[in-house]
Backbone as a ProteinNet text record, in pm:
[ID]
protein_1_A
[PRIMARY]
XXXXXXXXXXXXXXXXXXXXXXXXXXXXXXXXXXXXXXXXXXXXXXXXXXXXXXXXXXXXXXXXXXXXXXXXXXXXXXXXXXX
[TERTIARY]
81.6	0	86.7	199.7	280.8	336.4	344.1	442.1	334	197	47.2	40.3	43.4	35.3	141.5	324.1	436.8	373.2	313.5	332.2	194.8	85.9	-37.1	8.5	120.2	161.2	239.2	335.1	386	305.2	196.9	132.3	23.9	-21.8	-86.6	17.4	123.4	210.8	228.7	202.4	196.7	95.4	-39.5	-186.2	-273.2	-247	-290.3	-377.3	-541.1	-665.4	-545.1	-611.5	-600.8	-670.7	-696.9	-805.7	-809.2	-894.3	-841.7	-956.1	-951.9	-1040.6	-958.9	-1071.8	-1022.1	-1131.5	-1072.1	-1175	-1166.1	-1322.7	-1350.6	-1241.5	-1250.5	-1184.7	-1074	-975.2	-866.6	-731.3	-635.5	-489.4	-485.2	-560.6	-594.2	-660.1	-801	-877.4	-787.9	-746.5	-667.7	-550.5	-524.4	-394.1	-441.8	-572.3	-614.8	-674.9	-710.4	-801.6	-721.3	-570.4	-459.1	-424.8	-382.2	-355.1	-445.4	-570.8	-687.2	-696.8	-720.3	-737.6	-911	-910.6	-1092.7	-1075.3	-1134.4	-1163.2	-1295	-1324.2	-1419.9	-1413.8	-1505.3	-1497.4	-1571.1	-1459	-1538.7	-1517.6	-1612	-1616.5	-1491.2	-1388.6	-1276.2	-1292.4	-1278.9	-1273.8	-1162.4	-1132.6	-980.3	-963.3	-862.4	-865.2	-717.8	-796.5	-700.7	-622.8	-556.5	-427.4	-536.2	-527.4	-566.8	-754.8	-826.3	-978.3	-1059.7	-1099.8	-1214.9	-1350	-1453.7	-1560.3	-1567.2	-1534.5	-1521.3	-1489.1	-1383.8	-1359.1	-1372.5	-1545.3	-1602.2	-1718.6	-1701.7	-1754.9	-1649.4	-1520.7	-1445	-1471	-1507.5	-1581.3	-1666.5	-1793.7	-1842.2	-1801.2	-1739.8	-1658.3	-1597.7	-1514.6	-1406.1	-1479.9	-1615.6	-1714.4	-1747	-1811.4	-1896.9	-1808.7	-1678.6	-1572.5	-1540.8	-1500.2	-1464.8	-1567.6	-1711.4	-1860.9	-1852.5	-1823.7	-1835.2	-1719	-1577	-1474.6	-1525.4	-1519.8	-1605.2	-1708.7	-1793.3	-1869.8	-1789.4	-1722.7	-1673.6	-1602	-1534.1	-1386	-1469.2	-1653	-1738.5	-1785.3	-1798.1	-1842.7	-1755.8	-1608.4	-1501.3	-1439.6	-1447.2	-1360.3	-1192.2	-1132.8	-1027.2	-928.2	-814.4	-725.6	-602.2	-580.3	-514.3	-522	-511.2	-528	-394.1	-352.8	-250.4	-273	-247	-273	-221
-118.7	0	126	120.6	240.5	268.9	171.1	221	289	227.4	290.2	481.4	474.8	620.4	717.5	647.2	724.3	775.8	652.4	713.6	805.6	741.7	833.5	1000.3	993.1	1165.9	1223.2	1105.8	1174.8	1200.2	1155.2	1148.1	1298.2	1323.2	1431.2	1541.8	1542	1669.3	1662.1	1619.9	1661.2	1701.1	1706.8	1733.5	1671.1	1494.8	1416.5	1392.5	1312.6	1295.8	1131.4	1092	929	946.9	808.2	748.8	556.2	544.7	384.8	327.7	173.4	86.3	7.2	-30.9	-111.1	-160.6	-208.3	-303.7	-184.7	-165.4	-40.5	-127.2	-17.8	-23.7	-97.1	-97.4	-159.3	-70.7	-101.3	-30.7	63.6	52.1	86.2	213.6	188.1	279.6	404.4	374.3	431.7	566.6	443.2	543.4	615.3	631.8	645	802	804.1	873.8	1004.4	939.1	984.3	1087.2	1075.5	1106.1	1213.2	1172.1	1261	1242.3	1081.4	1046.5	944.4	1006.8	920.8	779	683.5	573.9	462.4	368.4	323.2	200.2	156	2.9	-101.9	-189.1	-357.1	-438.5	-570.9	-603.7	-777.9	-766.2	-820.8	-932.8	-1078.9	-1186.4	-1212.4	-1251.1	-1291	-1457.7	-1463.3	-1667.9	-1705.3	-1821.6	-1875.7	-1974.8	-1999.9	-2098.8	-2268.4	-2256.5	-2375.5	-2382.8	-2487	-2434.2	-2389.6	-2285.8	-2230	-2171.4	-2222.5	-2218.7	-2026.5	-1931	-1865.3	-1852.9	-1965.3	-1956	-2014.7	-2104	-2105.9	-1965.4	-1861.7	-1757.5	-1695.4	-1724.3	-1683.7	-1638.9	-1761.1	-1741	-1635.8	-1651	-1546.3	-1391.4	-1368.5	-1243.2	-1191.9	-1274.4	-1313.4	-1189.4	-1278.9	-1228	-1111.9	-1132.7	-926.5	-808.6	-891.8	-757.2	-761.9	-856.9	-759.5	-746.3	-785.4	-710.4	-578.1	-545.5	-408.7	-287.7	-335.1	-277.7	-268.6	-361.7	-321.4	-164.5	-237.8	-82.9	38.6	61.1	174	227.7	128.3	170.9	222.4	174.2	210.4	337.8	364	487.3	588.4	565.5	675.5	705.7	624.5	572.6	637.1	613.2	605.9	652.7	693.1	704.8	583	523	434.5	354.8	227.9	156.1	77.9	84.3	-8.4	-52.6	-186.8	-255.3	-330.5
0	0	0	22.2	78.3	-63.6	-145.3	-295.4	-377.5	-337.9	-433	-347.1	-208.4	-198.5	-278.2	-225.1	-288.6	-476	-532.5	-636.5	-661	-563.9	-609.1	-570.5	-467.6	-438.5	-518.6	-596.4	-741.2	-808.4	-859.3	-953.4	-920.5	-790.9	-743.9	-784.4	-777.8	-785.2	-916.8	-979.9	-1165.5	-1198.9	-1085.8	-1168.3	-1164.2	-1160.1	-1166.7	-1067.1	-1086.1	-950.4	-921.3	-797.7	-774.6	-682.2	-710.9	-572.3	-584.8	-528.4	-456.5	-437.4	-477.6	-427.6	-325.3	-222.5	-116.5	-6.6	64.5	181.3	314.8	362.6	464.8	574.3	673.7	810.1	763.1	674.6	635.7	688.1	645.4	656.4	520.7	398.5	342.3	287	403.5	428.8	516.5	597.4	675	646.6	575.6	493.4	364.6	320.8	247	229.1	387.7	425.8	552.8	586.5	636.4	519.2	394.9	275.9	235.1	272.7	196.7	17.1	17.3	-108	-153.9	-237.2	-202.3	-200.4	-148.2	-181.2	-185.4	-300.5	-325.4	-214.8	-199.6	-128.5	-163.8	-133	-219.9	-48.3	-61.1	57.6	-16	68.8	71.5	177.8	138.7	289.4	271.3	395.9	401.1	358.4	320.2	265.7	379.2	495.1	551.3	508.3	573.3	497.3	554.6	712.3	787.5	689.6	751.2	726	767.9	769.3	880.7	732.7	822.4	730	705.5	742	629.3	494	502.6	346.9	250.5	304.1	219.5	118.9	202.5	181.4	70.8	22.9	-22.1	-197.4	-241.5	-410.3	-405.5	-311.6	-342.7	-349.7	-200.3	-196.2	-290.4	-365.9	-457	-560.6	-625	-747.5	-682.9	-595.9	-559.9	-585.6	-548.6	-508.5	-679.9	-758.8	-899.9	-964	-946.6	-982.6	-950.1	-794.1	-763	-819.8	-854.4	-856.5	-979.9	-1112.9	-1233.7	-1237.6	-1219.5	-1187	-1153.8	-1074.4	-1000.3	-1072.9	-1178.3	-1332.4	-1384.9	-1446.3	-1522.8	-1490.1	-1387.8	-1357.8	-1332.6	-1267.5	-1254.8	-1398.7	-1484.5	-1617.3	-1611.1	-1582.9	-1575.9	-1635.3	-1653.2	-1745.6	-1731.4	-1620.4	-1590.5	-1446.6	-1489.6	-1354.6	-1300	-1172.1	-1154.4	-996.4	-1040.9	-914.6	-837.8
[MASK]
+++++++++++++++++++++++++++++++++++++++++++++++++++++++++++++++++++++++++++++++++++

């Protein structure tokens, strides 16, 4: 996350908007919002290594979140994405 702000603040000092998709109450959000940079939110599950029945919730999460991030490119439209 720290190399996406460095360059989103280069990229602010040329002119350039940025902003961010990410998972709320994150490190993310945080630093995001530390920064004073907008950000969208997708709902993110975490995938454990061991098994814990969360992750069977994982596929789905998986889909909503690039359903929702989709949309959000569709509607911000972009000039460039990097991720």
């Amino acid at each position: 996350m720290v190399p996406a702000l460095a360059l989103a603040e280069e990229l602010r000092s040329r002119g350039h908007q940025c902003s961010f998709i990410g998972n709320a109450n994150s490190v993310e959000d945080r630093l995001c919002n530390a920064g004073d940079y907008p950000i969208a939110f997708i709902k993110v599950q975490k995938l454990y290594r061991s098994f814990s029945a969360d992750n069977l919730l994982f596929p789905w999460y998986l889909g909503s979140s690039i359903l929702t991030a989709r949309q959000i490119l569709k509607k911000e439209k972009p000039q460039a994405v990097i991720c």
